[in-house]
C-alpha positions in Angstrom: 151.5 95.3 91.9 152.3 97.1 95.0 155.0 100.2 94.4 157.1 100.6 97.7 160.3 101.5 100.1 160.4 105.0 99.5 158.9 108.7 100.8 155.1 108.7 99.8 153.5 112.3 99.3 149.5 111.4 98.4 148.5 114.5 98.2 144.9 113.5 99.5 142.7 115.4 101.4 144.2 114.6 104.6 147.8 115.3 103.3 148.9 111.6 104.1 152.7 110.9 104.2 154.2 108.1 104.8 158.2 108.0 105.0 158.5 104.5 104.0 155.1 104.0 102.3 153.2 101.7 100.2 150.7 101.8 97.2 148.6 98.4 96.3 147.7 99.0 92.5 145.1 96.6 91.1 144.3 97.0 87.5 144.3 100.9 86.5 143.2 101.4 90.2 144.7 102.6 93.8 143.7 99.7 96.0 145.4 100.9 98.9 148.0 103.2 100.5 150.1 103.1 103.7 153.4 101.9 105.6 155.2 99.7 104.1 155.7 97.0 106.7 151.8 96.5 106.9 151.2 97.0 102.8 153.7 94.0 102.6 152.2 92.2 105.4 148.4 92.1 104.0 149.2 91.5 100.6 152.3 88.4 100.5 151.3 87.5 97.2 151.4 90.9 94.7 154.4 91.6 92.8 156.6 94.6 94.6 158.2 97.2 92.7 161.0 98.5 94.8 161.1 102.1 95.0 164.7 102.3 96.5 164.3 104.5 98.9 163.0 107.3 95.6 160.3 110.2 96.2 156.8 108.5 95.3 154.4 111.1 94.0 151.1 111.7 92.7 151.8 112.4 88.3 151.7 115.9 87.5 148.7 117.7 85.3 149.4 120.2 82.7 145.9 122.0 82.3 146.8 124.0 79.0 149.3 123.1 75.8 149.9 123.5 72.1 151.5 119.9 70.8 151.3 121.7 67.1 154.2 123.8 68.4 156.9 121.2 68.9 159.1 122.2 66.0 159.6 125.8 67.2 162.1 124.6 69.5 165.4 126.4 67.9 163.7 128.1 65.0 163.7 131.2 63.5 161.2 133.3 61.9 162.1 136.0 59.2 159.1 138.2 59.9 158.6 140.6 63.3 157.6 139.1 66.4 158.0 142.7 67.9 154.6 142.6 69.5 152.1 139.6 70.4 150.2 139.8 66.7 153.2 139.6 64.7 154.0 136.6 67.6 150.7 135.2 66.4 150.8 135.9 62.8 154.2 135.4 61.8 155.5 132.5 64.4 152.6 130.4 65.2 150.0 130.2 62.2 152.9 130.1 60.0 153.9 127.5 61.6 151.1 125.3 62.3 150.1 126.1 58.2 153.3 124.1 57.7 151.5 120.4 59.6 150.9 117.3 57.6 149.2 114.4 60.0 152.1 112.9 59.9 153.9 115.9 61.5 150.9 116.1 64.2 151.7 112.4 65.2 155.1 113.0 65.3 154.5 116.3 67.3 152.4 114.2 69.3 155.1 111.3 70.3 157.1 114.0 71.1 155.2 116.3 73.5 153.7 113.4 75.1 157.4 111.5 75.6 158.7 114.6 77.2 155.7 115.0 79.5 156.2 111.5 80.5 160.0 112.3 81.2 159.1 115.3 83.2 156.1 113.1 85.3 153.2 114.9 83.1 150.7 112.0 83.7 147.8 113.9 82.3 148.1 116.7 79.8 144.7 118.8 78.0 145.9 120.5 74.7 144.5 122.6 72.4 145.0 121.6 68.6 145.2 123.8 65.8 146.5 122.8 62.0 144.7 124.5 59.6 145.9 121.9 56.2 145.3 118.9 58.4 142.3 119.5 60.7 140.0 115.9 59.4 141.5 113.6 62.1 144.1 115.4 63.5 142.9 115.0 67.3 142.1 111.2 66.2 146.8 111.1 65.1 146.9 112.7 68.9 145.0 110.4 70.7 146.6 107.4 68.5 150.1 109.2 69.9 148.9 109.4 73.5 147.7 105.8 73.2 150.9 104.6 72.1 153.1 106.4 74.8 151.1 105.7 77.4 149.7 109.2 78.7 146.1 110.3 79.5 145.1 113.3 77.5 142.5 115.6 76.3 142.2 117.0 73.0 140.1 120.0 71.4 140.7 121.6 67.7 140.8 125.3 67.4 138.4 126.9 65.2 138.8 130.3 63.9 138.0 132.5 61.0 141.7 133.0 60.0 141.5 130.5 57.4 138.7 131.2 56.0 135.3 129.3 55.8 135.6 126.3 54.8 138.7 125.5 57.3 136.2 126.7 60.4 133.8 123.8 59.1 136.0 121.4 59.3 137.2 122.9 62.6 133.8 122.6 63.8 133.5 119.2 62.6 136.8 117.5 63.7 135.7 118.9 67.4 132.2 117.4 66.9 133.6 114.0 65.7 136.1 113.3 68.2 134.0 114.3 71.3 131.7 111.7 70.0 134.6 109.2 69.7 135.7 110.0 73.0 132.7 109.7 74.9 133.0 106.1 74.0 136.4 105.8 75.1 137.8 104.8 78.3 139.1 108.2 80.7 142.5 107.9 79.1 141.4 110.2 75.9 138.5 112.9 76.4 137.1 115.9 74.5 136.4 119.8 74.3 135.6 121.9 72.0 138.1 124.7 71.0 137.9 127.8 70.0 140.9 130.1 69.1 139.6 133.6 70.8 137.2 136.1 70.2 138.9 138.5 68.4 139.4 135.6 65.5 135.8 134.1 65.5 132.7 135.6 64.1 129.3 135.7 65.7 128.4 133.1 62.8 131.2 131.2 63.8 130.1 130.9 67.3 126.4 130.7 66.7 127.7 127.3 64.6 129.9 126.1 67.5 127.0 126.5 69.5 124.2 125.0 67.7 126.6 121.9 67.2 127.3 121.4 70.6 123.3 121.4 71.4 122.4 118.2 73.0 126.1 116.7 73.0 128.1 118.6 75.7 129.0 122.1 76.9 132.5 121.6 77.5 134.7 124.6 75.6 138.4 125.2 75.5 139.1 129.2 74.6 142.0 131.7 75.0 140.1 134.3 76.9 142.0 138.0 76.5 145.3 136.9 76.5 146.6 140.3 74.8 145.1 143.2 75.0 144.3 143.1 71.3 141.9 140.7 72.0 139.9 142.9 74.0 140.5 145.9 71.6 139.3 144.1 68.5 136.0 142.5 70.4 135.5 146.0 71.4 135.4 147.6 68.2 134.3 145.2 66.1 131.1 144.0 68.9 130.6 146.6 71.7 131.4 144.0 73.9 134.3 142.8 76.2 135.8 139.1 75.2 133.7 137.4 78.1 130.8 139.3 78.3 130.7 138.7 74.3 131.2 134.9 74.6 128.8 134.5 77.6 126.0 135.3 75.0 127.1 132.3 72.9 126.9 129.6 76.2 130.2 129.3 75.8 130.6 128.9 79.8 129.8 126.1 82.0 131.6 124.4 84.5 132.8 122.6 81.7 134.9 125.1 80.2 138.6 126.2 80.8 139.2 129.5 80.0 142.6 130.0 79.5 144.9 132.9 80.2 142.7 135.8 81.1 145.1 138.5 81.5 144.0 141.2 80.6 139.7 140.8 81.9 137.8 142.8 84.8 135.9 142.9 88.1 132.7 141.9 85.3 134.3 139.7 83.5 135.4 138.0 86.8 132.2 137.7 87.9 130.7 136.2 84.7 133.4 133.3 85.2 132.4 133.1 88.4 128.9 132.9 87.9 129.2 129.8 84.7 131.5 127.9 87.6 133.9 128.2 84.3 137.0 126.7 85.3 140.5 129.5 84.3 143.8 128.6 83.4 147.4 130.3 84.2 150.7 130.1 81.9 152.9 132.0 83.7 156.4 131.5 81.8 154.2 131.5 78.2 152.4 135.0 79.5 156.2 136.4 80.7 157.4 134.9 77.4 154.6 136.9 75.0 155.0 140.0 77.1 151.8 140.3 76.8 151.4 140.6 80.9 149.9 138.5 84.3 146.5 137.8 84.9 145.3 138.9 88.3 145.7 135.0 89.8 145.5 136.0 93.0 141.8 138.0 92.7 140.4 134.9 90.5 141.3 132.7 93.7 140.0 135.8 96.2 136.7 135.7 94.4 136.4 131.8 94.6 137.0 130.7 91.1 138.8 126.9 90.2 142.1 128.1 88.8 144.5 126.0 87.3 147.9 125.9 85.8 149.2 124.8 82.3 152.1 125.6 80.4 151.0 127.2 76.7 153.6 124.4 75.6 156.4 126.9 77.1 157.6 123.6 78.8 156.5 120.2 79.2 158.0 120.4 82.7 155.3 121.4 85.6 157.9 121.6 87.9 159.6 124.6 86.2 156.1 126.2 85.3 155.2 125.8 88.8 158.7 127.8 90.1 157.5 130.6 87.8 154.2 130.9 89.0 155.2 131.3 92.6 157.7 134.1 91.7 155.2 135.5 88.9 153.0 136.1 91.8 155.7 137.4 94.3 156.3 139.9 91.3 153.2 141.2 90.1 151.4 141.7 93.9 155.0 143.1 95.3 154.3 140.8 98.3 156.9 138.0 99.4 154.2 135.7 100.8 152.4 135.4 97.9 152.5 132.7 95.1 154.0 129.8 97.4 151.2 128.3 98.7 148.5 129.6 96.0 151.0 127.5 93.0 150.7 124.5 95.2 147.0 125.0 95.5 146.7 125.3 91.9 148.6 122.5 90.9 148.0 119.9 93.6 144.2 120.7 94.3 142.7 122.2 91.8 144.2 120.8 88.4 142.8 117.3 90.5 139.3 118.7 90.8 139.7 120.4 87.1 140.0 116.7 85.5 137.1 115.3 88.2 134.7 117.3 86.0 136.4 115.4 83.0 137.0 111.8 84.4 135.0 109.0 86.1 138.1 108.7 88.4 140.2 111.2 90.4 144.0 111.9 88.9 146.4 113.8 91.0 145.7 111.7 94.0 147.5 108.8 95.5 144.2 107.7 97.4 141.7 104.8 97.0 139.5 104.6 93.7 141.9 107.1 92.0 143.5 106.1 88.9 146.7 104.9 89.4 148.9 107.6 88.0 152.0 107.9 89.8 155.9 108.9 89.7 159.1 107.7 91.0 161.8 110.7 91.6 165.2 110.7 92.3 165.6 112.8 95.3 168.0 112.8 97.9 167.2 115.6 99.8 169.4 117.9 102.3 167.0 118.9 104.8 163.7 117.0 106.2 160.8 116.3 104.0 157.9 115.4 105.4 154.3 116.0 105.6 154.6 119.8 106.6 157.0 120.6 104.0 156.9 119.1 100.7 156.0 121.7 99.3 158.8 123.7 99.5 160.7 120.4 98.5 158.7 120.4 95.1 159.3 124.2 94.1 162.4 124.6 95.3 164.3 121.1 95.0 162.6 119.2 92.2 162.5 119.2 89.0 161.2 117.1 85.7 164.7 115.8 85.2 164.6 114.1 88.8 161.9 111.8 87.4 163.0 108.1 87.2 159.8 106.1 86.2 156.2 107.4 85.4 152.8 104.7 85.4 150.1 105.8 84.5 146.7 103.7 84.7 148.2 101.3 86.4 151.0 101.0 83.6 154.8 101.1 83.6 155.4 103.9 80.8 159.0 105.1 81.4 161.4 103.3 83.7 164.7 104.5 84.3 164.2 107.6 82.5 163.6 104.8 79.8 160.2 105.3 77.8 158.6 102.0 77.2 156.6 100.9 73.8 158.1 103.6 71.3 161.5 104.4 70.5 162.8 107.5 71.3 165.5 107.6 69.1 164.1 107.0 66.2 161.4 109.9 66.6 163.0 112.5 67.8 165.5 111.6 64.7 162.1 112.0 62.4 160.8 114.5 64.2 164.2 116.6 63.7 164.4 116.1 59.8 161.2 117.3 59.4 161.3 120.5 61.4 164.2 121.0 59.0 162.3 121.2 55.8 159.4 123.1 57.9 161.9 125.8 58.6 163.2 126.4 55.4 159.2 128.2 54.9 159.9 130.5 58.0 
């Protein structure tokens, strides 16, 4: 099909725009991209999809999540959350204690639904679901495949549960990185790890040994409070990444996420593994638990990119907090504008190119054809030189009319296609219900 008649941002390298582009999709696959008079002109015979004059974009990327955490929305927790343990303790492993399977496919449908609505094309999450780890990232991907979204999946393993939970931790990573290295680029693997300060050097020496051979491709919370880095400290002599480095955790495979509260050293060590890090600004403001130093990671050269910690499955919020975050923290005005745009629109792209056969985040030829359709009537000029300040400052996830993704129709008029809504966010609520009575 060819989508056209409206603004086209392609975000490729040569910041194309088009203000009444064209984009020829053939299969799961950009064919082609250009003006609409000669997209129409060379190919008479393919269906057109007329944008009506809406905002054609590249889909979004979310580089970091937690799907387990759908049912928080509106809950209340008896215990403290007075300080980022009790947070951990009494909000989120209580919570995630409380999953069935059937409760991580219907937080699943959920997250993914939303991050459809809000033009999330491609979203990496981090699992965790300590009474229903064995095929828990096998319900997600069966979710993802059933909405429509490209994903990729990792379970958390820690030593919170005790043994026998890390095993099968350990093992439910193992199996579905297998699976998914036989799948097609719409569901891949990593493996995850919680953070040091809940793993044991058995428990990484284990990880370790059964990634030999398969893949070095990790998923970890890298010192995302400062207890982190205490407890490593006493409990190892180490800091968090000079204590992981020993394990192989990093590669250029590996997103480190958070990293707030690391050093010059530690820095470098990323640096050195290529190791990919990831910023969740309104999740980091939300924890009080502080901002990582964005602006030195992208000084000293490392890929940064930018998730949400399931704060929101809007990007376009995240992003609006980022730029500020950054304004904030360095006390400079002209900081945090362009960097969040570099973060989401470059290097989330080149974070999933180490993943994917394909590029994602790209309206250019041989990418995969994940694109949005926006409702956006804007009231100054948009053009090549300013979209930008269109996205952070005019946009956001509810402006998003119809989302494809490989080459698919999966939400047209703000209506998702091959699920029903309705009916899960109906299950999805009575079941939080019960879930909340524990908490």
């Amino acid at each position: 099909m060819i989508i056209a008649g409206g603004k086209l941002i392609t975000n490729d390298k040569d910041n194309n725009f088009y203000e009444n582009g064209a984009v020829v999709i053939e299969d799961n696959v950009i064919k082609e991209v250009g003006p609409y008079d000669d997209i129409i002109k060379k190919y008479p015979d393919k269906e057109v999809v007329d944008a009506k004059g809406k905002l054609i974009m590249p889909g979004l990327i979310c580089a970091h999540s937690h799907i387990y955490s759908t049912y928080a929305r509106g809950m209340s927790v008896s215990k403290p959350t007075d300080n980022f343990i009790h947070v951990l303790e009494n909000q989120w492993w209580a919570l995630d204690k409380s999953l069935t399977l059937e409760d991580v496919r219907l937080n699943g449908l959920v997250t993914y639904m939303e991050s459809v609505s809000n033009g999330v094309t491609t979203l990496i999450d981090h699992h965790a679901g300590p009474n229903a780890i064995e095929g828990s990232l096998f319900t997600l991907a069966d979710a993802a495949k059933d909405v429509g979204i490209r994903t990729s999946l990792c379970y958390e393993v820690s030593d919170r549960d005790g043994l026998e939970k890390r095993d099968l931790g350990i093992a439910e990573n193992i199996n579905w990185i297998k699976e998914a290295q036989r799948r097609d680029d719409m569901a891949s693997g990593l493996f995850g790890i919680h953070a040091s300060f809940t793993v044991s050097d058995e428990t990484l020496e284990k990880s370790s040994q059964a990634m030999e051979g398969l893949y070095d491709g990790y998923h970890v919370h890298i010192a995302e409070g400062l207890d982190d880095q205490w407890i490593t400290l006493e409990k190892y002599g180490k800091r968090v990444v000079e204590r992981l480095e020993g394990f192989g955790i990093f590669s250029r495979n590996t997103l480190a996420v958070h990293n707030v509260h690391i050093n010059p050293i530690e820095i470098s060590i990323l640096k050195h593994h290529d190791t990919m890090a990831i910023f969740n600004p309104e999740s980091n403001m939300n924890n009080a638990v502080g901002a990582p130093p964005v602006l030195d990671f992208l000084d000293k050269g490392l890929l940064v990119g930018i998730g949400t910690d399931a704060y929101t499955n809007d990007m376009f919020e995240s992003m609006k907090v980022s730029n500020i975050l950054m304004s904030h923290e360095s006390a400079d005005p002209t900081k945090g504008f362009s960097e969040t745009l570099h973060l989401q629109f470059k290097n989330n792209p080149l974070i999933m190119e180490r993943y994917l056969k394909r590029p994602v985040g790209r309206i250019e030829i041989g990418a995969y054809a994940d694109i949005i359709l926006l409702d956006y009537d804007p009231v100054t000029p948009l053009n090549a030189n300013n979209w930008g300040g269109h996205v952070l400052f005019g946009l956001s996830g509810k402006c998003v009319s119809d989302t494809v993704i490989n080459g698919k129709f999966v939400m047209k008029d703000r209506e998702i296609l091959g699920v029903d809504r309705a009916l899960i966010h109906a299950k999805s609520r009575e079941r939080a219900k019960e879930i909340w009575k524990n908490l």
